[in-house]
Structures are given as C-alpha cells and as structure tokens.
N, CA, C and O atoms as a MOPAC input file, in Angstrom:
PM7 MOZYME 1SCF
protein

 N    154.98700 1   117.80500 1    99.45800 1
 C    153.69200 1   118.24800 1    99.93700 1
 C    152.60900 1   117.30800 1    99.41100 1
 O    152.67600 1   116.98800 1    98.22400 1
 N    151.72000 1   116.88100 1   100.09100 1
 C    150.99500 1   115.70400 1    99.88800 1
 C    149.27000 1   116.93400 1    99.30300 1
 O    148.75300 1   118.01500 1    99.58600 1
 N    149.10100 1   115.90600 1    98.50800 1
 C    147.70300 1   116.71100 1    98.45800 1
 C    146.47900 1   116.06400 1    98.97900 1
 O    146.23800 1   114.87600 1    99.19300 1
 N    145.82900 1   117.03200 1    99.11900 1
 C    144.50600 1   117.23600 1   100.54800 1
 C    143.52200 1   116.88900 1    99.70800 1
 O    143.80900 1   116.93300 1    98.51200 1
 N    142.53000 1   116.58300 1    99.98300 1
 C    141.38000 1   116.28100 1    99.29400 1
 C    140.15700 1   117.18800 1    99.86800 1
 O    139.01700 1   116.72800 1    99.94400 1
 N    140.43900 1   118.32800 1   100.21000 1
 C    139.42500 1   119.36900 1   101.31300 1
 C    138.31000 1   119.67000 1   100.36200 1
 O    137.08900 1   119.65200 1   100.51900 1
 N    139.01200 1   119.93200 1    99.40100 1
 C    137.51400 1   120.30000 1    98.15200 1
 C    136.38700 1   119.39600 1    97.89000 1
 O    135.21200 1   119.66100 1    98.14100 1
 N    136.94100 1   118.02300 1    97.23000 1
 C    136.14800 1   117.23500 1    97.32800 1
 C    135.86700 1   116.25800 1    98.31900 1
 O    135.54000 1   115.15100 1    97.89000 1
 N    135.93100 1   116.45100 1    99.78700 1
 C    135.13400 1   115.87900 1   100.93600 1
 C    134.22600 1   117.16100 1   100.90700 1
 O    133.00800 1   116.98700 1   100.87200 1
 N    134.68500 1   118.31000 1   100.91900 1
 C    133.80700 1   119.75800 1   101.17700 1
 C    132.77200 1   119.48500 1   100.48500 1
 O    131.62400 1   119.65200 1   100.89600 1
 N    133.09000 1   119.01900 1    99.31600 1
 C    131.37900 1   119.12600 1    98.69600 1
 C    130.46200 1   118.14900 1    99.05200 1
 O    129.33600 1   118.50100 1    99.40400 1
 N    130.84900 1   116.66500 1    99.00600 1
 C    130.44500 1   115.29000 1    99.68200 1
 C    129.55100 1   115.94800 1   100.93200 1
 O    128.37900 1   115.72600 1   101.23800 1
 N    130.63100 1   116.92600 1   101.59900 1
 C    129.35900 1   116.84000 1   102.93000 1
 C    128.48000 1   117.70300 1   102.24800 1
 O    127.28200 1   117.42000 1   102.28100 1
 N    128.86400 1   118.73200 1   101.61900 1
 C    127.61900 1   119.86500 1   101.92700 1
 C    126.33100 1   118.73200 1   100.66400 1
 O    125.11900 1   118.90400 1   100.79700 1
 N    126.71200 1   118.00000 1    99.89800 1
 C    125.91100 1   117.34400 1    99.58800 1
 C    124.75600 1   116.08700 1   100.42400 1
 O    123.80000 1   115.47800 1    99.94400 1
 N    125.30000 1   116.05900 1   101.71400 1
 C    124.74900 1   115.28500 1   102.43200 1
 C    123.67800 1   116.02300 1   103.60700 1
 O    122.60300 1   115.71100 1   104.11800 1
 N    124.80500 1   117.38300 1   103.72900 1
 C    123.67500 1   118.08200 1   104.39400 1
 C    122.73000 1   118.92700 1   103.87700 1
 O    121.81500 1   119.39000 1   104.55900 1
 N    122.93700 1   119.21600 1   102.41600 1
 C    121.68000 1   119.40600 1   101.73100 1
 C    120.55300 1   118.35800 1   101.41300 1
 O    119.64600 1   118.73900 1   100.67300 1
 N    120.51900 1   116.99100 1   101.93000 1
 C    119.69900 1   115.97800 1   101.62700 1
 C    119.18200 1   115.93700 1   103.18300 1
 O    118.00500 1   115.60400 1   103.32100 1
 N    119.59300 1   116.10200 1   103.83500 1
 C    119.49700 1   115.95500 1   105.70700 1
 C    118.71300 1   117.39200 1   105.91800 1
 O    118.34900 1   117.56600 1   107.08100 1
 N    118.44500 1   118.26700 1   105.15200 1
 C    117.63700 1   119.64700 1   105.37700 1
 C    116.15800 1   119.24100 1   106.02000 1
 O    115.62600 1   118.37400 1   105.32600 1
 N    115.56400 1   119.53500 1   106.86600 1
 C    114.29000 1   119.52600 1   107.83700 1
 C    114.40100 1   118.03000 1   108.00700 1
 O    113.41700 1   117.31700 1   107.80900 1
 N    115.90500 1   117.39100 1   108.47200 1
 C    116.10100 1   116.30000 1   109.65000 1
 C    115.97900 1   117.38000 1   111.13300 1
 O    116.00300 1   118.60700 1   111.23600 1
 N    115.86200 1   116.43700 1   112.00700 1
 C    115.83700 1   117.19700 1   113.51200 1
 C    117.27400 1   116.54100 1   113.92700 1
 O    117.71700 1   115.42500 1   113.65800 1
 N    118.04200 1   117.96600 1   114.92100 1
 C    119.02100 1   117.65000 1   115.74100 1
 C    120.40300 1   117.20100 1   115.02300 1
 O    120.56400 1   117.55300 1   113.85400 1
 N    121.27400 1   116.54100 1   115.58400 1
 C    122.18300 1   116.23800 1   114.65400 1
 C    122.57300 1   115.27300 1   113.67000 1
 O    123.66500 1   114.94500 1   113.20500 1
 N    121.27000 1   114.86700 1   113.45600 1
 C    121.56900 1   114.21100 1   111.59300 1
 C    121.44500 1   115.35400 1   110.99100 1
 O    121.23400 1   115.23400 1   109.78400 1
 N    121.50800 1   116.65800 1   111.46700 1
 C    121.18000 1   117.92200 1   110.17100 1
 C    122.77700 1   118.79300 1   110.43800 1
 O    123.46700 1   119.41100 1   109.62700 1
 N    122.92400 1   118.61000 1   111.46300 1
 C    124.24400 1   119.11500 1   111.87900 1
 C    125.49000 1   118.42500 1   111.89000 1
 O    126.54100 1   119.06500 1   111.83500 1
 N    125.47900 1   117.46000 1   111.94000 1
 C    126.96000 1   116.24100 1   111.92900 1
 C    126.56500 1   115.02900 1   110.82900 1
 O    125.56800 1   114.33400 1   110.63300 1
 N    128.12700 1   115.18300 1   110.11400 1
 C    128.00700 1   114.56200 1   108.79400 1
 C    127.84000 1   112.79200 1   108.70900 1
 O    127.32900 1   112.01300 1   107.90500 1
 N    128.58900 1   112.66500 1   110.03200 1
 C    128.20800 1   110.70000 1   110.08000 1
 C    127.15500 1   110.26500 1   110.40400 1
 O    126.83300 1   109.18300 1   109.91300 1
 N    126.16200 1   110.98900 1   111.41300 1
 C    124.93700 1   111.06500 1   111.58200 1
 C    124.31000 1   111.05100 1   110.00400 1
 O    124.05500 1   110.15000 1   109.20500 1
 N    124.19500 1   112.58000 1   109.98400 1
 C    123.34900 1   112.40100 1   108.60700 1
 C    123.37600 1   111.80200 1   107.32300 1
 O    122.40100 1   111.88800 1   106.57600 1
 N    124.66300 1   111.05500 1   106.92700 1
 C    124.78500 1   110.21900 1   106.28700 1
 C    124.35000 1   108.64000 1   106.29300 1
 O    124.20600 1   107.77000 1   105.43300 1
 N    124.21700 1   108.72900 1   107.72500 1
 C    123.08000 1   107.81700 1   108.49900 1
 C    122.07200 1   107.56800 1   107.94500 1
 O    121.55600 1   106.66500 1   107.28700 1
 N    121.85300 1   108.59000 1   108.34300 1
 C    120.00900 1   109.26800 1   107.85500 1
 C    119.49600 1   109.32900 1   106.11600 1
 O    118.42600 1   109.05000 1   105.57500 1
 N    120.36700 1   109.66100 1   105.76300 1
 C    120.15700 1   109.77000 1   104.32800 1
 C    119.82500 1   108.33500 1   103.54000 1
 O    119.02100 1   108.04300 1   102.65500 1
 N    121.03200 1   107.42400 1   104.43600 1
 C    120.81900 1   106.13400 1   103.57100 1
 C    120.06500 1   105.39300 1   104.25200 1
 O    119.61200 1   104.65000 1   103.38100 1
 N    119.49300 1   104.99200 1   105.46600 1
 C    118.20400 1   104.60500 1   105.55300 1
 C    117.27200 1   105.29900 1   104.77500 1
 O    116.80300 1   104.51300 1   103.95100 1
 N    116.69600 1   106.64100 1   104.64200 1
 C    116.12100 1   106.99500 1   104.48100 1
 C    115.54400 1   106.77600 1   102.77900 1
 O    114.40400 1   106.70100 1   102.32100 1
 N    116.89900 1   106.71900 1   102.13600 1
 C    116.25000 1   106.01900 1   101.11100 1
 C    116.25200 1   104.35300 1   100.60300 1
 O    116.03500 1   103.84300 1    99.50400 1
 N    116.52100 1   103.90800 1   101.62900 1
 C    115.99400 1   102.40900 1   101.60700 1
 C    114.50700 1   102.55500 1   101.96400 1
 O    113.66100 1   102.07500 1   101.20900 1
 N    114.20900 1   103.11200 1   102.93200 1
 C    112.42000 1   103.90300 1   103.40900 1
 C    111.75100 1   103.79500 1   101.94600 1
 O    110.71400 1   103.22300 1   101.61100 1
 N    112.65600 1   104.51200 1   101.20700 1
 C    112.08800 1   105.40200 1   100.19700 1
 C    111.49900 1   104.09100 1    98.78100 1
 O    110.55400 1   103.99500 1    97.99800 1
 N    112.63800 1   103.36900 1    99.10300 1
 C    112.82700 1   102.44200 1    98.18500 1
 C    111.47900 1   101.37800 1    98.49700 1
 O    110.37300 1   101.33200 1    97.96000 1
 N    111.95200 1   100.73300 1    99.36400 1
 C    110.74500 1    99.81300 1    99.96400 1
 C    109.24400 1   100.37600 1    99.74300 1
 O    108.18800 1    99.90800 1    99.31700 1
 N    109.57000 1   101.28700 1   100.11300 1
 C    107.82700 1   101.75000 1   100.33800 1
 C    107.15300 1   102.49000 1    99.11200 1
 O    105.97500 1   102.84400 1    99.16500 1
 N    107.97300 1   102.71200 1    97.98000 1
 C    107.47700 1   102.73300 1    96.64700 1
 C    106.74800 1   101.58300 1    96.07400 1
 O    105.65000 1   101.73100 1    95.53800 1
 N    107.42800 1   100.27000 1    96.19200 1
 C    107.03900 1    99.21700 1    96.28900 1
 C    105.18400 1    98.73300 1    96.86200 1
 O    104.16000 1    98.30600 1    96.32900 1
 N    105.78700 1    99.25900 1    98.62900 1
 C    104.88700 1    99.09200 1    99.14200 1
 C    103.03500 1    99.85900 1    98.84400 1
 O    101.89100 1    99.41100 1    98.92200 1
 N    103.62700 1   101.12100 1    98.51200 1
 C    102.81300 1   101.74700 1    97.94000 1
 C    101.32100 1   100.84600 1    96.92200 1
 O    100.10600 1   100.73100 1    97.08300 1
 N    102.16600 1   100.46500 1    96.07000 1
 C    101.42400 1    99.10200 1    94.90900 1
 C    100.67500 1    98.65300 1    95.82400 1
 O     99.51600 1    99.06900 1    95.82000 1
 N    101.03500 1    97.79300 1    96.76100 1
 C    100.49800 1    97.38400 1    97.50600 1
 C     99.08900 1    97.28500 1    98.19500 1
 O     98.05600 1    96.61700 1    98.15000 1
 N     99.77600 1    98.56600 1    99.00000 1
 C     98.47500 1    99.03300 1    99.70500 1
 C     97.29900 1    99.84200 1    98.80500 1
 O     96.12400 1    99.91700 1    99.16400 1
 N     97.80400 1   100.39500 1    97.64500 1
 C     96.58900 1   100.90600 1    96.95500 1
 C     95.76100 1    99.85300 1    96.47700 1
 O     94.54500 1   100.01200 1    96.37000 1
 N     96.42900 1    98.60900 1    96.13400 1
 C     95.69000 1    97.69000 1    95.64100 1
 C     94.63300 1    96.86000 1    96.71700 1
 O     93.66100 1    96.17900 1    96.39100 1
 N     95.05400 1    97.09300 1    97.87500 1
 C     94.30700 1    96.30100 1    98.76300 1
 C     93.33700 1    97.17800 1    99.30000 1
 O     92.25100 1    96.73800 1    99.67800 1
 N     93.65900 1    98.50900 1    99.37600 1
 C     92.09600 1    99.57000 1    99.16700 1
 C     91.34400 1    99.50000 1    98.85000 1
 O     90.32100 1    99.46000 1    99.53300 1
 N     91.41400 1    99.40500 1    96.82300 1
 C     90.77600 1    99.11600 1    95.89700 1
 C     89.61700 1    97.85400 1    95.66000 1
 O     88.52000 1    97.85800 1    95.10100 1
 N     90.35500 1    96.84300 1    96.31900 1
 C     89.53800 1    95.84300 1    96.66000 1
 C     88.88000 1    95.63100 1    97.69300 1
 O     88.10900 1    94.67200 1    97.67700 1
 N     89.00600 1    96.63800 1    99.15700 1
 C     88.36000 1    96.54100 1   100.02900 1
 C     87.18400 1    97.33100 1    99.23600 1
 O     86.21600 1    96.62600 1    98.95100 1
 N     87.12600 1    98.70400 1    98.83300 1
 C     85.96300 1    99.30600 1    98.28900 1
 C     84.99800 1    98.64800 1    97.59700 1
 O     83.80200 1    98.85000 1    97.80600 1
 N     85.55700 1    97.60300 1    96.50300 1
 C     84.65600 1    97.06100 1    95.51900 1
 C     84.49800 1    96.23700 1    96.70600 1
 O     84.10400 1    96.92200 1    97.65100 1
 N     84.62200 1    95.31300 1    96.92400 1
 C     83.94400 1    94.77100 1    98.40200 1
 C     83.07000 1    95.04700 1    98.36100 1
 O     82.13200 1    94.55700 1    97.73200 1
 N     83.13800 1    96.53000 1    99.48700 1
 C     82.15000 1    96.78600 1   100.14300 1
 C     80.92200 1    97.47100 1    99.42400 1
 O     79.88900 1    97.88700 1    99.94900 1
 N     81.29900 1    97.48600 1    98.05000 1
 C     80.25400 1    98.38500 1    97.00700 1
 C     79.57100 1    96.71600 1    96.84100 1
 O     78.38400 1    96.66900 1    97.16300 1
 N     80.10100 1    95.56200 1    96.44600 1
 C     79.67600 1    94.40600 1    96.18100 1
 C     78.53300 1    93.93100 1    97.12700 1
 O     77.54000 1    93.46400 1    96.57000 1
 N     78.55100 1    94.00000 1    98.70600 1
 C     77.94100 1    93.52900 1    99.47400 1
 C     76.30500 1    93.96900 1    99.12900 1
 O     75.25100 1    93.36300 1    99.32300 1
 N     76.66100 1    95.54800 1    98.41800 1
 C     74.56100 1    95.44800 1    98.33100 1
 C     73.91900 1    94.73400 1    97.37500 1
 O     72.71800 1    94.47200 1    97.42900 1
 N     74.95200 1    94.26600 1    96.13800 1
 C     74.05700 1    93.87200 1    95.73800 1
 C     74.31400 1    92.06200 1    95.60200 1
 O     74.08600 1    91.45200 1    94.55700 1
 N     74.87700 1    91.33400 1    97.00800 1
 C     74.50800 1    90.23800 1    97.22000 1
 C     76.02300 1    89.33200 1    96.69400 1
 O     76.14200 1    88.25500 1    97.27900 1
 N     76.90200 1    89.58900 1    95.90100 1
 C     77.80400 1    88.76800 1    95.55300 1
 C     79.19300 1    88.98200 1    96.40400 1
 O     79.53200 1    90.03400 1    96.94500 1
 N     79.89200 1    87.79300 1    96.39800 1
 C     81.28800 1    87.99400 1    96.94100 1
 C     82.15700 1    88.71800 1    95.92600 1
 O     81.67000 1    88.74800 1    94.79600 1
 N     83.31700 1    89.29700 1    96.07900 1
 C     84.58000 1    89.77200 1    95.51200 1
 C     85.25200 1    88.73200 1    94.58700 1
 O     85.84100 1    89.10900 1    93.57400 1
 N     85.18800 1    87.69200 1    94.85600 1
 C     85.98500 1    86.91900 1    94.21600 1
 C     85.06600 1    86.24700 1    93.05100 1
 O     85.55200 1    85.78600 1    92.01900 1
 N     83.69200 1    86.25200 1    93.34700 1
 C     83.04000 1    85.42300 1    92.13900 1
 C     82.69400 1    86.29200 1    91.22200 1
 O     82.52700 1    85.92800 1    90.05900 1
 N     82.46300 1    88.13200 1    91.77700 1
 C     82.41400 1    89.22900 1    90.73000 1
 C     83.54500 1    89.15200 1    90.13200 1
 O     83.32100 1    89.28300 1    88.92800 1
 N     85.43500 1    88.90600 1    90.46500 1
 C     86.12500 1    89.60500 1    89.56900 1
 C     86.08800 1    87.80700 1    88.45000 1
 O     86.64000 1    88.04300 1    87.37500 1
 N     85.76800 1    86.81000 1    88.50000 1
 C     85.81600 1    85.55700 1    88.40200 1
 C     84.77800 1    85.89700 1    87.18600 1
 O     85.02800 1    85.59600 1    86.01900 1
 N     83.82300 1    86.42800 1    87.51600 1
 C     81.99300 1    86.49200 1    86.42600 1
 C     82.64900 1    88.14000 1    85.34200 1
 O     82.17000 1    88.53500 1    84.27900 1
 N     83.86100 1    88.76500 1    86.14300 1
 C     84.21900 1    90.00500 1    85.13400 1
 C     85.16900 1    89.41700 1    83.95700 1
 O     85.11000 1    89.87600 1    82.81600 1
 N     86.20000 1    88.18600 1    84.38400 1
 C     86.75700 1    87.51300 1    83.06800 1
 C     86.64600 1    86.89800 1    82.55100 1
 O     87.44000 1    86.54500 1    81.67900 1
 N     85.47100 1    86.36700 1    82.82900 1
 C     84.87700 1    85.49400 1    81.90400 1
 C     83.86400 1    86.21600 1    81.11200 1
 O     83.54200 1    85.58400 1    80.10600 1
 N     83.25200 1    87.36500 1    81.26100 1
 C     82.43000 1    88.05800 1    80.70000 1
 C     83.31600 1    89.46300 1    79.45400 1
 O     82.89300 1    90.41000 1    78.79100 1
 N     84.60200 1    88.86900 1    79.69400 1
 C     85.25600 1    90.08200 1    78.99600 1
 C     84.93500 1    91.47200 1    78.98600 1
 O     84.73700 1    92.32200 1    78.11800 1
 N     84.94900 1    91.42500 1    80.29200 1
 C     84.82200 1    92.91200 1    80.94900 1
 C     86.35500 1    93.28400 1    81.37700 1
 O     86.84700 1    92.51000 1    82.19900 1
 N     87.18800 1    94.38300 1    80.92300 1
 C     88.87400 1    94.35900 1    80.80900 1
 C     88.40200 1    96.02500 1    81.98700 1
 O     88.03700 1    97.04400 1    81.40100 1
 N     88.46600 1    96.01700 1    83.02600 1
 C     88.26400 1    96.79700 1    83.96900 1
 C     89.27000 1    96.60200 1    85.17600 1
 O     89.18400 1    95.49900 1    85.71400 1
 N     90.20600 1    97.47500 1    85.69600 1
 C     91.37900 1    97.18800 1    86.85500 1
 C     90.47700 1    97.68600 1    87.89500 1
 O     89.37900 1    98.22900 1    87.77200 1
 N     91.22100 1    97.36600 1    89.05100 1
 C     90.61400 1    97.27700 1    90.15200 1
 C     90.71700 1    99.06300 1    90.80400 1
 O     90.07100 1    99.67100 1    91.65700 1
 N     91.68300 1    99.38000 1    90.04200 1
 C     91.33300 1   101.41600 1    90.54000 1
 C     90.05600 1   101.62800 1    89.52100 1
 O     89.22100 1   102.37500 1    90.03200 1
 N     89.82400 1   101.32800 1    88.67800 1
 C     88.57800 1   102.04500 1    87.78700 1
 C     87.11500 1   101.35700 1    88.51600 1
 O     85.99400 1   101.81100 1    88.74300 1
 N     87.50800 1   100.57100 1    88.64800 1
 C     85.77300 1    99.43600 1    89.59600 1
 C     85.72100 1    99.96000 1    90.69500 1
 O     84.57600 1    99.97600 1    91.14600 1
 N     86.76700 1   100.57400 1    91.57400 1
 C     86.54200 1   101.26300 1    93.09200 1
 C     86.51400 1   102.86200 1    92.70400 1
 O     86.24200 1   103.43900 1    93.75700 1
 N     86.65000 1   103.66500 1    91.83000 1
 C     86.22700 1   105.01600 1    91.26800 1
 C     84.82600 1   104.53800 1    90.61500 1
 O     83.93400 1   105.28400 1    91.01900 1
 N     84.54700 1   103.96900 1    90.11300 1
 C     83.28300 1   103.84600 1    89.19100 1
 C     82.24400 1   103.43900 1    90.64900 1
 O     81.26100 1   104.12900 1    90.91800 1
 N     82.69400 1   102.10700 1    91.57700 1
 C     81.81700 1   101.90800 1    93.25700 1
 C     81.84500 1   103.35800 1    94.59900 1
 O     81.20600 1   103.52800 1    95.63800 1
 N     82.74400 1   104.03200 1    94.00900 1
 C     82.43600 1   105.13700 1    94.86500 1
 C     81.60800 1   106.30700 1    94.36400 1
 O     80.74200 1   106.84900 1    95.05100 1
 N     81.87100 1   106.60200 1    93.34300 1
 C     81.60200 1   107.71400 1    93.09100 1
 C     80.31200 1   107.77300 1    91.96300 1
 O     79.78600 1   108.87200 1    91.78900 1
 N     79.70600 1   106.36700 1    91.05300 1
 C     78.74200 1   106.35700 1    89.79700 1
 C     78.24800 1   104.76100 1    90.43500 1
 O     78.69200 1   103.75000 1    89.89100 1
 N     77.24600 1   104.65400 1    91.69300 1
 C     76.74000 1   103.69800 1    91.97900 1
 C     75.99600 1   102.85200 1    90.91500 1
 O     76.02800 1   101.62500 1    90.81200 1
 N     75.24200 1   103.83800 1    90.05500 1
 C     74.24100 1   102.95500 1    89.42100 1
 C     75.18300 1   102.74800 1    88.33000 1
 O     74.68200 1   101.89300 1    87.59900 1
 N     76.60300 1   103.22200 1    87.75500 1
 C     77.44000 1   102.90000 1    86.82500 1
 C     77.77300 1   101.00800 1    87.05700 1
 O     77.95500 1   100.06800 1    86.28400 1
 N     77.71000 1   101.19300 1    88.70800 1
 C     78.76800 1    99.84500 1    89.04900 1
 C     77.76900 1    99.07000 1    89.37600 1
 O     78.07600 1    97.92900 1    89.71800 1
 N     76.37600 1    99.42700 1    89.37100 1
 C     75.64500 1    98.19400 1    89.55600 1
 C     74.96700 1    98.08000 1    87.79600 1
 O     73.96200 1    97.37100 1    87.74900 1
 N     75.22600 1    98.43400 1    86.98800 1
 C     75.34600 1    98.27800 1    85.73500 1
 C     76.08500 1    97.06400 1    85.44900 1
 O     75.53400 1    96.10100 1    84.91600 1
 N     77.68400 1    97.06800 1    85.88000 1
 C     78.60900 1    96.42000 1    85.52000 1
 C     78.59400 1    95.02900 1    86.45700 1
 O     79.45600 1    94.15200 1    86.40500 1
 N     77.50200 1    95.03200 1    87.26100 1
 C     77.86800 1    94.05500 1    88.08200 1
 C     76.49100 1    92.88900 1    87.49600 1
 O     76.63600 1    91.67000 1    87.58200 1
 N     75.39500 1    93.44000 1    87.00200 1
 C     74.33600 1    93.18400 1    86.40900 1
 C     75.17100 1    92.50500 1    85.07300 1
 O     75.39300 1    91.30200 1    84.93100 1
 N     75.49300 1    93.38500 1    84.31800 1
 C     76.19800 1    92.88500 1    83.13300 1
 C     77.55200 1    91.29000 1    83.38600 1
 O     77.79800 1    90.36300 1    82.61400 1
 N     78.06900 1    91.57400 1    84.62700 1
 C     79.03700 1    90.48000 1    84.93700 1
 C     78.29700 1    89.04500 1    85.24900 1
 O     78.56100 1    87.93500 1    84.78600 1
 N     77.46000 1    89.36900 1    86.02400 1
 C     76.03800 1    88.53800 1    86.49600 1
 C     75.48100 1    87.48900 1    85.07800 1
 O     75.17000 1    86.30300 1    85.18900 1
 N     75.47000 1    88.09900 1    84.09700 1
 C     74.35900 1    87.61900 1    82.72100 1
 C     75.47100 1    86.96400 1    82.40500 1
 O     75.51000 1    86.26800 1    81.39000 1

C-alpha cells in the first residue's frame, strides 16, 4: 500500500485558498488558478513596497517645490543653500513643515538663503 499524501496537499491548498479570500471568480475557487494569483500577487506586493519609497519621495519634492515658488527660489538651489547651511531636514519634514506651518518654512528658507 503506497502512501497518499492527502493531508499534506489538503492543507497546501486550504493554505492557498485562505490567501486567495476576496479574489473574484476562480482564483478563489480553483487551486492552480489561485496559486496563480497568490504569487503574482506578491511580486505586486514586493515591487511596489519598493515603489512606494519612491513615489512618496517624489511628492515630497513636488510640494516643497511648489511651497518654494513664492518665495522666488528653485528646488535644487534651496536643497543645495540647506547643506551647505547645515540645516539636517528630510524631504517628508520640509513638505509637512510647507504644507501645514507656512511661516515655519519661510523661516527655513530665509535662514537657507543667509
């Protein structure tokens, strides 16, 4: 008598279709499908963690941008006049400080300026 391996494929799937839960159609219902699904899905997952960095960072610098334009300087010669002035400020704290404490960031831009 040969032995079966029913137990542990049994769990393999129900582990796959517990990861495939609020897929549509049959990647939620059929196991080669949703095993499909699962492993793209976390290559998705993977990449775009990554990507994430990314795009927050290029936000961040569109804001200070556009906080930059009133008072006359480009982006690149403010963050250029911020290290040389030893001003140690990342680019999420300069686009929270340009959105939300204007006269904070035209403080800092005055101070980068001198």
């Amino acid at each position: 008598m040969r032995a079966r391996s029913g137990v542990v494929s049994h769990k393999r799937h129900k582990k796959i279709k517990k990861q495939t839960k609020g897929m549509l159609h049959s990647r939620r219902r059929s196991y080669r499908l949703g095993k499909q699904a699962v492993t793209r899905s976390f290559q998705y997952a993977y990449r775009d963690r990554r990507n994430k960095k990314r795009d927050f960072r290029r936000l961040w610098i569109t804001r200070i941008n556009a906080a930059l334009t009133d008072h006359g300087i480009s982006y690149s010669k403010f963050i250029d006049r911020l290290n040389k002035s030893n001003i140690k400020l990342d680019r999420r704290s300069l686009s929270e400080i340009a959105m939300n404490d204007p006269k904070a960031f035209a403080k800092i831009v005055d101070t980068a300026q001198k």
